[in-house]
Every structure is written in C-alpha cells, then in structure tokens.
C-alpha positions in Angstrom: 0.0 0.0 0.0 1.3 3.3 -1.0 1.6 6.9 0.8 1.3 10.2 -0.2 4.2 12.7 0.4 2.2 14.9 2.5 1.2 11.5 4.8 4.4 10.4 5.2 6.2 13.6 6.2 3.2 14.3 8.5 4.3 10.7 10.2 8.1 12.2 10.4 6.4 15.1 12.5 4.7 12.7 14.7 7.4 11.0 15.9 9.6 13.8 16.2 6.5 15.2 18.7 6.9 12.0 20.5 10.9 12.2 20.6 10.6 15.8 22.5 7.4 14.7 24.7 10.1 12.3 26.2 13.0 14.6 26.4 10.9 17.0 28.4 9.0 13.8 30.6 13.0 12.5 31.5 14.0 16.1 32.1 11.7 16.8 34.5 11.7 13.2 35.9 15.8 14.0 36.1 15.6 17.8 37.9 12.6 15.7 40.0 15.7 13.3 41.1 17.4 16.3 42.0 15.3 17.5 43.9 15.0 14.3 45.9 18.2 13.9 46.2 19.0 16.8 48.0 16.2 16.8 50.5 17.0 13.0 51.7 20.7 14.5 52.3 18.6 17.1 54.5 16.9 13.9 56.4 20.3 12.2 56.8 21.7 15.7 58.4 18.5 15.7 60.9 19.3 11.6 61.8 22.6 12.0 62.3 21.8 15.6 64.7 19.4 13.4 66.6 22.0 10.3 66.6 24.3 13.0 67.9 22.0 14.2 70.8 22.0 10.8 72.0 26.0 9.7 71.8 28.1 13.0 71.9 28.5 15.5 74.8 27.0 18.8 74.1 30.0 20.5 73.1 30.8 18.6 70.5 27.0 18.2 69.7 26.9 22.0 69.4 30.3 22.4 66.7 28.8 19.0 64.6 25.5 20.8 64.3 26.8 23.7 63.2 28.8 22.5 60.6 25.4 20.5 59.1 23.9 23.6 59.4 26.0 25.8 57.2 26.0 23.1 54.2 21.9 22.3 54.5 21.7 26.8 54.0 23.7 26.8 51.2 22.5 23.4 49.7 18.9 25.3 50.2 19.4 28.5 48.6 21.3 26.7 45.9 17.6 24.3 45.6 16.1 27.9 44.9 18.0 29.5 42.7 18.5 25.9 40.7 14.5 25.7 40.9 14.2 28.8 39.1 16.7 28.5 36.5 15.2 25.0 35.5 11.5 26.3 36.0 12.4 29.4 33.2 14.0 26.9 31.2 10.9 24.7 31.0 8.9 27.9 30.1 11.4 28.7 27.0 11.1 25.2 25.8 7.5 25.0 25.9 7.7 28.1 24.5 9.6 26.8 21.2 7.9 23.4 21.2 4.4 25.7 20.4 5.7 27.9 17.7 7.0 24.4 16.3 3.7 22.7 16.5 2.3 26.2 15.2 4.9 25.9 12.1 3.9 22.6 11.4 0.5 23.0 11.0 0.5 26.1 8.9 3.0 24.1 6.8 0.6 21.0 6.4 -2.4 24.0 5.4 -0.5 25.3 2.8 0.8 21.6 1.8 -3.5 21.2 1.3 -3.8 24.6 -0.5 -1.5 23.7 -2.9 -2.7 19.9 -3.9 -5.9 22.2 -4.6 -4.0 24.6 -6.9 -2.4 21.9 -8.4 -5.4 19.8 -9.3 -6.7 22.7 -11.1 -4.0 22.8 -13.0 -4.1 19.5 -14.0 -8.0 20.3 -14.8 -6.9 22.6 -17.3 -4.5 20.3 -18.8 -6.8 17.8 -19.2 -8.9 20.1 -21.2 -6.0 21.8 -23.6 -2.9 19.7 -22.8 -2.8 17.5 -25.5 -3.5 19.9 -28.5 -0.7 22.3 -27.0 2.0 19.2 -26.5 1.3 18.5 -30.5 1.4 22.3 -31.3 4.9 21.7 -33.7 7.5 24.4 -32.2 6.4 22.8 -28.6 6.6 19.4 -29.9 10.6 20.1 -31.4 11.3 21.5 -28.5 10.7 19.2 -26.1 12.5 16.8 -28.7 15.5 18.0 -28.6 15.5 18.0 -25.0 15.0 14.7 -24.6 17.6 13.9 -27.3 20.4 16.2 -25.8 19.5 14.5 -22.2 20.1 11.4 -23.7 23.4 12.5 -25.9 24.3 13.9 -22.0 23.6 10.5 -20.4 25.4 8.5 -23.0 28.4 11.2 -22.9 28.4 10.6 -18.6 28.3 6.8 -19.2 31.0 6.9 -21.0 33.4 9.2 -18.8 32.3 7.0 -15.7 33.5 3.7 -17.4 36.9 6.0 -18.5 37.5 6.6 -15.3 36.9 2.9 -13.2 38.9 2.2 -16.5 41.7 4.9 -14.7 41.2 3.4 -11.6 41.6 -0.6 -12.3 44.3 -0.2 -15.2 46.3 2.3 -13.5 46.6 0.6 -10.2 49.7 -0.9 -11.4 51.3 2.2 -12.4 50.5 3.5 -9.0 51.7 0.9 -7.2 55.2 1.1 -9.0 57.2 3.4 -6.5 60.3 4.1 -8.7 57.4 4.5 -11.9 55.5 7.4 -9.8 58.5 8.7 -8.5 59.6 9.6 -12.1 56.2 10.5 -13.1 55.6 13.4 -10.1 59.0 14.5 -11.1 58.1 16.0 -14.9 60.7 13.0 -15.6 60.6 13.0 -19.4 58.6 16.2 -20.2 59.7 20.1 -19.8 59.1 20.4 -17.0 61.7 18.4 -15.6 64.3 20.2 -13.6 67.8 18.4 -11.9 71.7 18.6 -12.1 73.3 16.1 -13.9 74.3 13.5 -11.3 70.3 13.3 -10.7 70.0 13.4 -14.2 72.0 10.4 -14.9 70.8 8.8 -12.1 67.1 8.8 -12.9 68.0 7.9 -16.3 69.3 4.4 -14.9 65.8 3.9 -12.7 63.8 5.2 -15.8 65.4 2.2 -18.0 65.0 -0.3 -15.0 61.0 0.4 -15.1 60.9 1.2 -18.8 59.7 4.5 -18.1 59.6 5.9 -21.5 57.5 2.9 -22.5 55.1 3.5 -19.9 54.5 6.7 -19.4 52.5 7.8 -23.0 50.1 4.7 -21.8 49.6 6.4 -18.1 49.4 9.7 -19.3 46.7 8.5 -21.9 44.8 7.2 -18.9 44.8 10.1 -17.4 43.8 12.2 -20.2 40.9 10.9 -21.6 38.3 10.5 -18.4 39.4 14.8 -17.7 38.6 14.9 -22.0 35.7 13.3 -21.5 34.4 14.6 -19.0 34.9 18.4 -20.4 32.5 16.8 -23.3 30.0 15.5 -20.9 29.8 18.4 -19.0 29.2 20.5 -22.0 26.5 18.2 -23.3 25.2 18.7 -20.1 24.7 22.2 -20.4 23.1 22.3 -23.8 20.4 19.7 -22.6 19.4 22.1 -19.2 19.3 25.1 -21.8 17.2 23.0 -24.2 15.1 21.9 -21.2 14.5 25.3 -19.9 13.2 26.5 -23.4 10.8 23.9 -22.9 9.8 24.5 -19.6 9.6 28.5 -20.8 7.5 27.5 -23.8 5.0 25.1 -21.5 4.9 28.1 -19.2 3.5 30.6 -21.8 1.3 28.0 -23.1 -0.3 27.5 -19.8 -0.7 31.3 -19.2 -2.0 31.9 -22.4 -4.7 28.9 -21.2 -5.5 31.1 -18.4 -3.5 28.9 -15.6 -1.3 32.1 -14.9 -3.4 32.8 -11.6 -3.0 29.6 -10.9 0.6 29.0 -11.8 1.4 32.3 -9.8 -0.5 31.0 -6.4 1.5 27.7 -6.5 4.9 30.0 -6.5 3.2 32.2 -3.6 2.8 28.8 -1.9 5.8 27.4 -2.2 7.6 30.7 -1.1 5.9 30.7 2.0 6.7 26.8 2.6 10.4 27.7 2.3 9.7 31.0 4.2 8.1 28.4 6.9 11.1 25.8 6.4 13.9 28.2 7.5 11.8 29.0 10.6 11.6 25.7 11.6 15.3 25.2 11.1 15.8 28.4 13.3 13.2 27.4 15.9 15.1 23.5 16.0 18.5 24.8 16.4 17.1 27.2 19.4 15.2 24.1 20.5 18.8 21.8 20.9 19.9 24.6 23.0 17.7 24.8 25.5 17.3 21.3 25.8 20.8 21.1 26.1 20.4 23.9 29.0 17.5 22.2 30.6 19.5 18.8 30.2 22.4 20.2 32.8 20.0 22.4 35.3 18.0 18.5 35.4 21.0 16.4 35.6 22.4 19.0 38.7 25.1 20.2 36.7 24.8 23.9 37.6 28.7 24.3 39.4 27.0 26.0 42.3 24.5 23.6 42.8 26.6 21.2 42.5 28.5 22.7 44.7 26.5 23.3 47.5 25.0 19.2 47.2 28.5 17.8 47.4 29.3 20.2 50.2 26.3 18.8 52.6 27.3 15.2 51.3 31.0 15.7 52.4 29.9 16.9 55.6 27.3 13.8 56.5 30.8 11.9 55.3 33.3 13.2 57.7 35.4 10.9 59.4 34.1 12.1 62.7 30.3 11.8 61.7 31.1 8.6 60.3 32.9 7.2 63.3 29.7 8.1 65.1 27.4 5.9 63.1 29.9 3.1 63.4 29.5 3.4 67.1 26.0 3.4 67.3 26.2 0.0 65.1 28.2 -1.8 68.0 25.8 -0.9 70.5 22.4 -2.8 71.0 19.9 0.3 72.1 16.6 1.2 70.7 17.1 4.7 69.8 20.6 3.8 67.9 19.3 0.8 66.0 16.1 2.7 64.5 17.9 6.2 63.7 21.2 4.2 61.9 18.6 2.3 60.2 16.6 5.5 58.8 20.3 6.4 57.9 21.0 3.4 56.0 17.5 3.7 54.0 18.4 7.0 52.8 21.8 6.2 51.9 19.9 3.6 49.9 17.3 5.7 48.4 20.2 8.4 46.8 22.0 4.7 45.4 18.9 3.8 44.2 18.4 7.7 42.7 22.0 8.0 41.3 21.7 4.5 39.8 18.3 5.5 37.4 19.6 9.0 37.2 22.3 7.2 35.0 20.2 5.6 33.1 18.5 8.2 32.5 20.9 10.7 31.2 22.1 8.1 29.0 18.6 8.0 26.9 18.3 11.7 26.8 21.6 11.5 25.0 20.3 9.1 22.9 16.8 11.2 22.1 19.0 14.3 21.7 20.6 12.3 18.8 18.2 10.3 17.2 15.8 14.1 16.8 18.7 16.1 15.4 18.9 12.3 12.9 15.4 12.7 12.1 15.6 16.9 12.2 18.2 16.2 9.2 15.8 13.4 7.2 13.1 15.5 7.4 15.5 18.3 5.9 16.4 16.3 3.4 12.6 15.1 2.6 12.1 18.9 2.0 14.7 19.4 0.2 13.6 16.8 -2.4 10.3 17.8 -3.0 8.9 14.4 -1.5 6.3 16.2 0.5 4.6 17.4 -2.5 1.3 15.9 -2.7 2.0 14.1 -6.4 4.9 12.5 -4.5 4.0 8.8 -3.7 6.1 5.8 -1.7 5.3 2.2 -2.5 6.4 1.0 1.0 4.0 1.8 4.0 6.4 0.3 6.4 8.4 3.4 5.9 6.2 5.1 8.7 5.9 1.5 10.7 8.3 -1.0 10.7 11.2 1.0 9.4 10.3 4.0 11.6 10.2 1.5 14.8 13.7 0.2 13.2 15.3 3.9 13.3 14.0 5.0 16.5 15.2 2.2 18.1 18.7 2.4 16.7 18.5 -0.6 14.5 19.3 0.9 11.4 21.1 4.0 10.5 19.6 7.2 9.6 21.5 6.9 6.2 20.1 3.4 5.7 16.5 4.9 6.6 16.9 7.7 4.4 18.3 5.7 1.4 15.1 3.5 2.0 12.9 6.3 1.2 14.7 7.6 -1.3 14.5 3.7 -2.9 10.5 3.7 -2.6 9.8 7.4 -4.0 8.2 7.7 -7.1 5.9 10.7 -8.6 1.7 10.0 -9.4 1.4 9.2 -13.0 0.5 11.8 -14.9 2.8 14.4 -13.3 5.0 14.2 -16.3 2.2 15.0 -18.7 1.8 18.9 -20.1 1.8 21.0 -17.0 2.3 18.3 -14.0 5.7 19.1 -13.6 5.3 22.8 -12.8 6.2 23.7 -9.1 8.7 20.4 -9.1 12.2 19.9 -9.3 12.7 18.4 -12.6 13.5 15.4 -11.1 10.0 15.2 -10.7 9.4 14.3 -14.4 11.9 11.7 -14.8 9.4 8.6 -14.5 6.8 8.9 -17.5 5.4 11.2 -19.5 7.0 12.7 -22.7 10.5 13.6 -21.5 11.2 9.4 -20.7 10.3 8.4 -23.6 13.8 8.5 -25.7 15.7 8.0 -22.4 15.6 11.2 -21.2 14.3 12.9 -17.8 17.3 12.9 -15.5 18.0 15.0 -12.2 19.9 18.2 -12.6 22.4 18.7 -10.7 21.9 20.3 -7.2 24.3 23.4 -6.6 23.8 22.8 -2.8 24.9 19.3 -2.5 27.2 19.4 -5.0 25.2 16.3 -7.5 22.3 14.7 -7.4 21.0 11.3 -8.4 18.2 9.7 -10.5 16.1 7.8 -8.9 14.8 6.1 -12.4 16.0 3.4 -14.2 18.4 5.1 -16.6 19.2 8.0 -14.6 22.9 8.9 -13.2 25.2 11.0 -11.0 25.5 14.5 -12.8 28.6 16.1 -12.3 29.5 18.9 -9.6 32.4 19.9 -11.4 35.4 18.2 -9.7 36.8 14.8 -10.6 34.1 12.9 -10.0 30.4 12.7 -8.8 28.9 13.3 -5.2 26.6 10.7 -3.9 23.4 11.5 -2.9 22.8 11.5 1.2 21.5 8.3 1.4 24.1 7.0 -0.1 27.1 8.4 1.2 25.6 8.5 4.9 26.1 12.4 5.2 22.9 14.9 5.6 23.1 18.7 4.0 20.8 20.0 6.7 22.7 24.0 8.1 23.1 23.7 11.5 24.4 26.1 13.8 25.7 23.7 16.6 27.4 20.3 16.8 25.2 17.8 15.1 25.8 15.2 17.9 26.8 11.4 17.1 25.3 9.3 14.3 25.8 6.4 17.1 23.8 5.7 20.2 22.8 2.9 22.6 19.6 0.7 21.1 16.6 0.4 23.1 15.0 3.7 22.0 11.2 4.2 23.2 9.2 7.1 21.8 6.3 6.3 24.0 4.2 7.4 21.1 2.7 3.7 20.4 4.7 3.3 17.3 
C-alpha cells in the first residue's frame, strides 16, 4: 500500500513530537531526582543531629550541628536558585515546542492549499494539454530536450566507465614506486628540472622500469576520463538550456490557457513553505539549545548547585560523623538501631536515585541524537520535493516498521533515508503537459513525454554538490570536480545547516518514543 508525500512527512512530524514529549518527561523526571536527592541529604543531616544528641556531649554536639547547618543553608538556597533557572527553562522550551507545532500545521495548510492549486492545473491540462504538446515548435522543442539528455547521459556513461577504466588499469602504475617517482618529477617532459648526477641517475631507474614505455600509456589514462568529462559536462549544459526553453515555452502556453493565476499561487505557496522551512530550522537549532540547557540544570550540573549538594554530602561523610554511626552500630539500644537504620534507607534511596539518574541521562543523549537524525531526514525530505502531494512511496512500512527500526537504533539514519529515497516515485500523470510545474525536474523523470527517448534525468543540485536519479536510466551528474557526489543516502552524510554540533550518528539501542509506534 502506497503513501502520499504529505502523509508520510506528516508521520516524520509525529514521531519527532513524541521524541521531544520524552525529552521533556526524562527532564523533568531528572531535575525531580534532584530535587530528591537533595532533601534526603537534608533527612540524613536531621538523623545523624538526633544520633548526635544521644551519643556526643554537648559541646561537640553543638560544633557538629553547626557544621550541618551551614551546608543544608547553602544546599537550600542553591535548591532555589536551581528551581528557578530550571522552572524558566521549561517555560522557553515550551515556548519553542508551540511555535513548532504552530509551524507545522501552517505548513501541512498550505501543503492542502497547494494539492488544490495543483489539481486545477491539472484540470486545465486535461482540457487543452494535448492539443498544446502537439502544437509543432512545442513538440521540437521538447524533442531536442530529450535527445540532448540522452546524448548527455550517453556522454556521462562513457566518462564513468573511462575513469573505473583509470582506476583498475592504473593501479599498477601506482603501485610502481620508482614509476610514480619519475612520473611526479616532470621525468621526461619540460618540466623536468635536476643537475646532472640526478640526471644520470634517474636515467638508470627510468630504464629499469621502462619508463619511456610506460609513461604515454599512463598519461593516456589520465587524459581521456578529464577529456571526456569536459564533453559531458558541456552536453550537459546544452540539454538544461534545451530543457529550460521547454519549460519556458509550457509556461507561456499554460498562461495563455489562463493557468497564470494559478501557476502564480502555486509559486506564492511554495515561497511561504520555504519562508516556513527556514523558521523551523531556526526554531530546532534554538530548540537543541535549550534542551541542552535544561539537560544540565535536570542532571544537577549547575557548578554551584553542585557545589552546595557535594558540600552537605562531604559533611554527613566526615570521618568524625562517620565514626559516630559506626558506634551506634556496636551498640544494641533502641534509639541507635532505629535512627542508623533510617540512615542506612536514605543512603539507599540516593543509590537507588544515582543508579536510574544514569540511566537516564544516558537516553536523553540518545533522544537528543536520534531528533537532530530525524531533524536532518526531514531536511532532506524537504529538500527533495517528497512532501509534494504528487509524491507517492510504495512501501507503508516506511512510517511503521522501518520508523520502529530507526528510532530504536536498529538501522542508520543513512540506511533509513536511502530507504525512502528507494521507494519514491511521482503520481502518473505528473510528467504529462503541466504536471511538472512547481517540481524539481526530477519530478518528471518517470513517465510522460521527456522518458520516452531516455531522457528525464536530475539536474544537478548546486547545494549538495550532484544529485542522483532515482529512475531506471538516470545517473550522477557532475559537480564539477573529478568525480560525482553521492546523494545522502548513499554516502551516509545529511546537508541540513546547522548552527551547533550535530551530535553522534551512534547511540545505545533500546530507543522508546512512547508514542505507540
């Protein structure tokens, strides 16, 4: 069963709700810790004044008591201070995690708004589409497009089996360390510069490897992938000119129709989505800092407050107060046995406390990375258009089993990614006479007119550097260096801006969204 673009992205949002609900739940649940924490240290102080009372003279009673007393005051007004940086903290992130929601939903409206615009557009194709798309200048047109895509293909296919050919049949070459020393010298050429004695003594190794055999054969290796690849780059260009007369020519067509209005709403549209897109991004990046913030107020990482806790918990472990308590073991009394054991439950309870406050801290790590994972697939979902509403996926476990998969850490967010990239595909009928316009022209590379003769390939992507075909006799385009760029999925990296660390790609398995995925 398939999904539709808008579905599936609206899925992606729904679990990334779910990954923040449980940041914030094991935040609070964490400063909550804190909190107890620190008051059980103020119950072990009281025991061990009362254990005092009972075993020391009141001298000594009186110096002990003080010195519990200073630590519990600052441990106190540390608890407020810490209370109120957590409790503002809270408030900004709630604060975020609204306009988010707020930013989703006015994206997901104008997501609607333009599946209307865009079926009537494809109303009035229906009616004059196929009288323009024989209309001969339009027809010749979009010909030579789809021949000088195809030349362009053939010209790439070509360059990428010149240069594997560079890479398997020069290995040897390479390999030959008295060869490439020779050959990174100029040895041969005029660009060659020594004295004599290195001269004559490159001369002797360039007749033990044959050098003036080999080289012509290397250099002709060399020199035909960079040839070719010059050609295929210029083919290249003349078939996005050629394609972009065509698009020009379907664009006056349809506003001669009347589908201006139209045509013009879908670019307001899309405008505001991107306008909406960089606020998200903004409002994210915000987001992982304050969670970050609240993160170390929950986990008691403020200095002071730390501080003040490890103060009170260095005085209630004094070698004095503890030789007390050993004391009141050895002796047999009433009074002794139950205070030392109220001491010994406490001491248990903040075990107990430390133990799942480690746990703990390690899932939020592992929900801070898996949402910045999913903030980047979602960028990159964008990014490709497959949110429109004529994009479709064959494979409905994208948003079930393969979500569960991700979240949990079983597979990558590369693999993940690549998977939906593998199932995307565009509604039929979106390469026909004015389905294509508001897409990436990768959106018309599965039917339609411009497949016919081979053609209907991605352009290039000027942010990323390439891009890649997802149909059957697509391929890389170049970015202009020595070789093609993978897409994300492929490669494993994500082009998402950020303006803080993007975390690990790694984390510990066991992942629960709580969302009943």
């Amino acid at each position: 069963m398939s999904i539709r673009g808008p579905e599936a992205l609206a899925s992606l949002d729904e679990a990334m709700r779910d990954i923040r609900r449980e940041e914030d739940e094991i935040s609070k649940r964490l400063a909550r810790s804190a909190e107890r924490i620190s008051k059980i240290r103020e119950t072990e102080a009281e025991l061990f004044r009362q254990l005092a009372q009972l075993r020391l003279d009141p001298a000594i009673q009186t110096e002990l008591d003080g010195r519990i007393s200073q630590a519990e005051i600052k441990a106190r007004e540390m608890m407020r201070a810490h209370a109120k940086d957590l409790s503002q903290s809270e408030k900004e992130l709630a604060a975020i995690d609204a306009g988010l929601v707020q930013a989703t939903e006015n994206r997901g409206a104008a997501l609607k708004e333009l599946d209307a615009h865009q079926a009537e557009l494809k109303a009035l194709a229906a009616r004059i589409g196929a009288s323009i798309a024989k209309e001969p200048s339009f027809a010749a047109k979009r010909k030579d497009a789809t021949e000088l895509a195809d030349i362009a293909a053939q010209s790439m296919r070509k360059t990428e089996q010149a240069e594997a050919d560079r890479e398997q049949k020069g290995r040897p070459y390479r390999d030959d360390g008295l060869f490439m020393y020779l050959w990174e010298r100029g040895y041969g050429t005029s660009g060659y510069r020594a004295n004599n004695l290195i001269r004559y003594l490159d001369s002797l190794v360039a007749g033990l490897v044959k050098f003036e055999k080999a080289r012509p054969n290397f250099a002709m290796l060399n020199e035909i992938p960079l040839r070719l690849r010059e050609h295929a780059e210029r083919q290249i260009t003349l078939a996005k000119q050629a394609e972009a007369e065509a698009d020009a020519l379907e664009t006056q067509a349809i506003d001669a129709a009347g589908g201006k209005p139209i045509r013009d709403a879908l670019e307001a549209i899309q405008s505001r989505i991107a306008a909406i897109d960089a606020e998200i991004v903004a409002a994210e990046d915000k987001r992982d800092d304050t969670a970050k913030a609240l993160a170390s107020l929950s986990e008691g990482n403020d200095p002071a407050f730390a501080e003040a806790l490890a103060a009170l918990a260095a005085g209630l472990g004094r070698e004095d107060i503890q030789t007390l308590l050993a004391e009141a073991r050895l002796t047999r009394t009433g009074q002794d046995d139950t205070i030392v054991a109220q001491i010994d439950d406490a001491r248990a309870r903040i075990k107990d406390e430390d133990s799942e406050t480690l746990e703990q801290k390690d899932r939020l790590k592992t929900l801070a990375a898996r949402r910045r994972e999913l903030e980047d697939i979602q960028w990159e979902f964008k990014k490709q258009r497959f949110d429109d509403p004529r994009s479709t996926f064959r494979e409905d476990r994208l948003v079930g089993d393969l979500l569960n998969d991700f979240l949990r850490g079983g597979i990558s967010a590369a693999t993940y990614w690549g998977q939906w990239q593998k199932s995307q595909n565009w509604q039929a009928g979106t390469t026909d006479w004015g389905g294509g316009v508001g897409l990436p022209n990768n959106g018309r590379s599965n039917s339609g007119p411009w497949s016919g003769n081979g053609g209907g390939f991605d352009w290039p992507d000027s942010s990323i550097g390439g891009g890649k075909s997802r149909s059957g006799g697509g391929f890389n385009w170049p970015s202009g260096n020595s070789g093609s760029r993978p897409s994300s999925g492929s490669s494993g990296g994500f082009s998402r801006p950020r303006t803080g660390s993007q975390g690990t790609r790694k984390g510990p398995t066991g992942f629960k969204t709580g969302g009943g995925f």
